[in-house]
RODOMAR-909840 format. One record per residue: residue in one letter; x, y, z of N, C-alpha, C, O, CB in turn. Coordinates in Angstrom, 3 decimals, decimal comma. Glycine has a CB too. Example, Ala and Ser with C-alpha at 12.3 -4.5 7.8 and 13.67 -1.06 7.14 Angstrom:
<sites>
- A/13,190/-5,690/7,800/12,300/-4,500/7,800/13,200/-3,300/7,800/14,236/-3,319/8,465/11,308/-4,473/9,046
- S/12,850/-2,250/7,080/13,670/-1,060/7,140/12,900/0,030/7,870/13,409/1,138/8,039/14,084/-0,598/5,725
</sites>
This chain:
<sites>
- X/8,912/5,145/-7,520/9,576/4,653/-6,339/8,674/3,686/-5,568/9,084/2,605/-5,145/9,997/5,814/-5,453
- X/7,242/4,198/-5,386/6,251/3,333/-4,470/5,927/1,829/-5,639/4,995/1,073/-5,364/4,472/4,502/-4,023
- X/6,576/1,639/-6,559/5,941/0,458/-7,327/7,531/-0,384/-7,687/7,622/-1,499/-8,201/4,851/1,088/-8,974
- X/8,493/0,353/-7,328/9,907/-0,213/-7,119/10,104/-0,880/-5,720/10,899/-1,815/-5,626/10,984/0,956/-7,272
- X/9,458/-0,468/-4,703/9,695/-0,477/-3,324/8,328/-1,814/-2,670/8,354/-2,361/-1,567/9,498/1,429/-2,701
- X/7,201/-2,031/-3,854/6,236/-2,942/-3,767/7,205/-4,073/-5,228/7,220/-5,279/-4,984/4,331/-2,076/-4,078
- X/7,470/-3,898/-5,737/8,996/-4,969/-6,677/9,289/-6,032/-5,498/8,979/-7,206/-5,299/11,022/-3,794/-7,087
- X/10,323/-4,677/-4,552/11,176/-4,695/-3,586/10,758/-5,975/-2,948/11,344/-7,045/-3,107/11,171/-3,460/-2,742
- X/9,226/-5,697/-1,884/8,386/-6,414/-1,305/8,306/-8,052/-1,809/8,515/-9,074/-1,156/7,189/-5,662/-1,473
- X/8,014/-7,917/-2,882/7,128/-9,203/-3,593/8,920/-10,312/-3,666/9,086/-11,527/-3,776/6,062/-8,553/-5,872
- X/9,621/-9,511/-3,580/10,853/-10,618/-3,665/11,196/-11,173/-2,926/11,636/-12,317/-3,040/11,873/-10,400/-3,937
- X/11,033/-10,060/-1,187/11,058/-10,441/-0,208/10,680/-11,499/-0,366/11,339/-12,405/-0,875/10,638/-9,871/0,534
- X/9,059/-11,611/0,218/8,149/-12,611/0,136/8,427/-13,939/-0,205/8,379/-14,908/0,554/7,346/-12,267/-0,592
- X/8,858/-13,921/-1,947/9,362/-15,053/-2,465/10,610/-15,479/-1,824/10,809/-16,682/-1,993/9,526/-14,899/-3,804
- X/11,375/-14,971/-1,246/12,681/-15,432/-1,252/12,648/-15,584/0,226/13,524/-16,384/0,552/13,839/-14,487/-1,931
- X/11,928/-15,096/1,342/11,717/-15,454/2,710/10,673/-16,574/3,102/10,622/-17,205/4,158/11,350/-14,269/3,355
- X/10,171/-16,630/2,425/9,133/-17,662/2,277/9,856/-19,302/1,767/9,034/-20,193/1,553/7,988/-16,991/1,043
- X/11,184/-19,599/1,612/11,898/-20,587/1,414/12,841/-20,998/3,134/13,603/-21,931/3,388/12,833/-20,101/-0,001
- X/12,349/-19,833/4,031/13,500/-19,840/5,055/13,124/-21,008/6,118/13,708/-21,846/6,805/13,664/-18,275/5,847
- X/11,256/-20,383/5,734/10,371/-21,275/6,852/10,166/-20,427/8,678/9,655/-20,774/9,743/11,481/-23,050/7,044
- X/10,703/-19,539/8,304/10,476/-18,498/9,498/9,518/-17,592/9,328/9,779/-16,492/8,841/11,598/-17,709/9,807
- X/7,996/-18,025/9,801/7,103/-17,117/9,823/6,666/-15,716/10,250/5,977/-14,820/9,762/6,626/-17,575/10,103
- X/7,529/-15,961/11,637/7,779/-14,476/11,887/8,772/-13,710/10,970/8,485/-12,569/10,609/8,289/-14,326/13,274
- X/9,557/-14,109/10,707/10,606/-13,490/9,441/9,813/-12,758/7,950/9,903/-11,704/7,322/11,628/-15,031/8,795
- X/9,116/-13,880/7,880/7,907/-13,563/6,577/7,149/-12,475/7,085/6,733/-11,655/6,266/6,710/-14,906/6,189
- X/6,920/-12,335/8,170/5,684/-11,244/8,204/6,308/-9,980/8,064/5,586/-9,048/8,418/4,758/-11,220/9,607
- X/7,468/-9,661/7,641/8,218/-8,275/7,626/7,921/-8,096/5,918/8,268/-7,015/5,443/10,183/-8,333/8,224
- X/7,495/-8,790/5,281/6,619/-8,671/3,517/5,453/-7,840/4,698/5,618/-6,631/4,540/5,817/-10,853/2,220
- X/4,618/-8,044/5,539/3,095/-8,044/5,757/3,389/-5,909/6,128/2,676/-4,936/5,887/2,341/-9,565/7,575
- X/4,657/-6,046/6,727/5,203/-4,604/7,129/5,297/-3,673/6,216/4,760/-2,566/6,267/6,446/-4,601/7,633
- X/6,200/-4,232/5,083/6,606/-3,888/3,799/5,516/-2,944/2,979/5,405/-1,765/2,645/6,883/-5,212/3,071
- X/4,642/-4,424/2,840/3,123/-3,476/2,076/2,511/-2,659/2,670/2,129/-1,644/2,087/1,901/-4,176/1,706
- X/2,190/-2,925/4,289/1,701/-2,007/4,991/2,178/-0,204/4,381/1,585/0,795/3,975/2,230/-2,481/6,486
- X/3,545/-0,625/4,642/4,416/0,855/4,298/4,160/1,216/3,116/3,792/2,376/2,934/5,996/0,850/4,340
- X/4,250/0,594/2,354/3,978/0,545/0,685/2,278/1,575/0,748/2,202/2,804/0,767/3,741/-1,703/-0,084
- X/1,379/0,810/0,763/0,894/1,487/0,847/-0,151/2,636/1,544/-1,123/3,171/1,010/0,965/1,105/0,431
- X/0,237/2,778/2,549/0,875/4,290/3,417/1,417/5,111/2,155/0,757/5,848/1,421/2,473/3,962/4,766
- X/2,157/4,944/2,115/3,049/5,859/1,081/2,430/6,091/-0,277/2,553/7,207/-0,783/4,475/5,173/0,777
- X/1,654/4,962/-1,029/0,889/5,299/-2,192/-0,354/6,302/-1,685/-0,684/7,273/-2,366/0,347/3,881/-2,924
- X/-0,993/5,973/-0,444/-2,078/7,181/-0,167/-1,478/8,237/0,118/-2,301/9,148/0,212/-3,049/7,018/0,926
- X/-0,295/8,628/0,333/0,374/10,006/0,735/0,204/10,374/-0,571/-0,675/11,225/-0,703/1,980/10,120/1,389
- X/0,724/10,038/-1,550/1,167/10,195/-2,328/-0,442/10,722/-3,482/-0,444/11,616/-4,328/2,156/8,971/-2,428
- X/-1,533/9,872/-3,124/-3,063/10,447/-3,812/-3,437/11,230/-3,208/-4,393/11,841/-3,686/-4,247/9,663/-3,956
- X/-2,969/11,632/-1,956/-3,356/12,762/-1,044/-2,649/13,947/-1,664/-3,308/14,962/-1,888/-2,920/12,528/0,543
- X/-1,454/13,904/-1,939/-0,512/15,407/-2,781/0,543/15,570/-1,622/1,368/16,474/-1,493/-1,642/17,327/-3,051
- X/0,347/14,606/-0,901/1,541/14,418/0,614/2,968/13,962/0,424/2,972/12,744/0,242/1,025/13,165/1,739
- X/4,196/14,486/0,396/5,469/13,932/0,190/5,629/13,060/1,699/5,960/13,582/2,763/6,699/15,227/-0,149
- X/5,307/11,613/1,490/6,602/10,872/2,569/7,413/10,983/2,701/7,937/11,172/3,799/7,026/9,982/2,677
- X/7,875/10,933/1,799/9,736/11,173/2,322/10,099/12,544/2,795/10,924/12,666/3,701/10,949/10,971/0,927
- X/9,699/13,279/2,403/10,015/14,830/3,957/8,761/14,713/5,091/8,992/14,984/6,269/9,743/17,119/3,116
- X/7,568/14,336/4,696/6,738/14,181/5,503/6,563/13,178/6,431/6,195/13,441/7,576/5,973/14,270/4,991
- X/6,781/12,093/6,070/6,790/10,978/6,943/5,062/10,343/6,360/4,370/11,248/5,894/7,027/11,564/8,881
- X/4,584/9,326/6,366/3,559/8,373/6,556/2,774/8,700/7,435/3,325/9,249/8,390/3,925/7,218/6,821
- X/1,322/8,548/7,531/0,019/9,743/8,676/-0,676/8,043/8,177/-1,189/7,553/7,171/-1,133/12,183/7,822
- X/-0,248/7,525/9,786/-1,015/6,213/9,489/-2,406/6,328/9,939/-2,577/6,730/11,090/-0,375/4,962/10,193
- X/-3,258/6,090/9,339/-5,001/6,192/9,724/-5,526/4,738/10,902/-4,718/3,810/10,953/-6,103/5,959/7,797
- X/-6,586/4,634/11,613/-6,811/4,036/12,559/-6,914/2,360/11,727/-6,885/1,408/12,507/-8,097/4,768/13,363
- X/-7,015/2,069/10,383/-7,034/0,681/9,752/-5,216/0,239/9,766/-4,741/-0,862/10,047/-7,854/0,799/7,910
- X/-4,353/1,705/9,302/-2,726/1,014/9,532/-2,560/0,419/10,786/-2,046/-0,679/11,002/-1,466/2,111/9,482
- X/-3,035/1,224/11,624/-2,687/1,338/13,067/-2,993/-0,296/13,666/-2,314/-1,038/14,377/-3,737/2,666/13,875
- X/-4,362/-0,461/13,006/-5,111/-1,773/13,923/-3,758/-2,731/12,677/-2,636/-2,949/13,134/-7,732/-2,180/13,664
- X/-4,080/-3,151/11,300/-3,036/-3,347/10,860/-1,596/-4,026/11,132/-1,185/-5,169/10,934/-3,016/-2,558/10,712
- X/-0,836/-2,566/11,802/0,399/-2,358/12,265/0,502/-3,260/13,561/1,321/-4,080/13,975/0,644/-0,849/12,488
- X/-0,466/-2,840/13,928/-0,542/-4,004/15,591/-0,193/-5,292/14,921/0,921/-5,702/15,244/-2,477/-4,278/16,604
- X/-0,723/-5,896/14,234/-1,389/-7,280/14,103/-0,199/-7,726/13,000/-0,288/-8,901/12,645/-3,265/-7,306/13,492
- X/0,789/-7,031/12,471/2,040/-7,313/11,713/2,891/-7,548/12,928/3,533/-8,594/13,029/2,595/-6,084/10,659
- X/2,923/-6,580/13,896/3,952/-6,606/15,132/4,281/-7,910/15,824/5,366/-8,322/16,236/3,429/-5,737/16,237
- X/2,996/-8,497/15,853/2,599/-9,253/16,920/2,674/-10,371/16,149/2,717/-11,407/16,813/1,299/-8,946/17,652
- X/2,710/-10,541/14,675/3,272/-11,936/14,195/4,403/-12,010/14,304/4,899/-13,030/14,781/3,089/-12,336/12,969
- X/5,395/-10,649/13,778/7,094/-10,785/14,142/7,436/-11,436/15,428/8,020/-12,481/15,717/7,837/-9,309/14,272
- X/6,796/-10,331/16,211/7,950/-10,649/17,576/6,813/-11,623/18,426/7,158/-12,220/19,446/8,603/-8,827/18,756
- X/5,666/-11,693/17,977/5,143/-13,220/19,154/4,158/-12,115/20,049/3,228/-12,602/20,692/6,934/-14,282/20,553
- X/4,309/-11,068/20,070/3,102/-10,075/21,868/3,341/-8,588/20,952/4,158/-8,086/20,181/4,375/-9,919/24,569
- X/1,809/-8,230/21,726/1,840/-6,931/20,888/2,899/-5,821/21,369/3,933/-5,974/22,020/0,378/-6,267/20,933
- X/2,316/-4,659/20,846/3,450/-3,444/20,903/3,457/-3,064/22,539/4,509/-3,212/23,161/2,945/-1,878/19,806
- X/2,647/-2,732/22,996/2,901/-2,166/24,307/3,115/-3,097/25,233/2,584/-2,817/26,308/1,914/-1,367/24,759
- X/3,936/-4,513/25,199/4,300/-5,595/25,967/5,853/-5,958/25,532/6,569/-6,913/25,834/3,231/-6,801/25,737
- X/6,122/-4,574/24,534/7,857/-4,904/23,629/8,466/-3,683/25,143/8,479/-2,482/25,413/8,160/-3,899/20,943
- X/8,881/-4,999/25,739/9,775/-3,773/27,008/11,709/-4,769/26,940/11,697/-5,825/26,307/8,549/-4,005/29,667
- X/12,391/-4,556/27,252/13,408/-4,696/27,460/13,965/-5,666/28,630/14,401/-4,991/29,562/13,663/-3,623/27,476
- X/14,052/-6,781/28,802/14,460/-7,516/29,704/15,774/-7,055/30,766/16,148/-7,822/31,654/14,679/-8,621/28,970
</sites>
């Protein structure tokens, strides 16, 4: 599943990467992130999928820095107009 779901990814990529929307593209940068999250659950003996993903302080810094290409400002500045 985790090497169907990195498939998944890599098509993204190719096929968002024709749109010219960079923030659009960076949801591949999310993708792998998750991807692999889920392959270390998975060398750990951890089920994601009932367990959920145990992101470590490198996803985290990471995760910020995917956020903040999508939407333009980091996470704790995503408030609701």
């Amino acid at each position: 599943m985790v090497r169907r779901m990195g498939a998944l990814a890599s098509i993204f990529g190719v096929r968002s990467g024709s749109i010219g929307n960079r923030h659009f593209e960076a949801f591949r940068d999310l993708m792998d992130l998750y991807t692999a999250m889920c392959e270390r659950q998975m060398k750990e003996g951890n089920d994601f999928l009932d367990d959920g993903v145990k992101p470590n302080e490198d996803d985290v810094a990471r995760l910020n820095l995917v956020f903040e290409r999508i939407f333009g400002f980091t996470p704790e500045n995503f408030r609701a107009k």
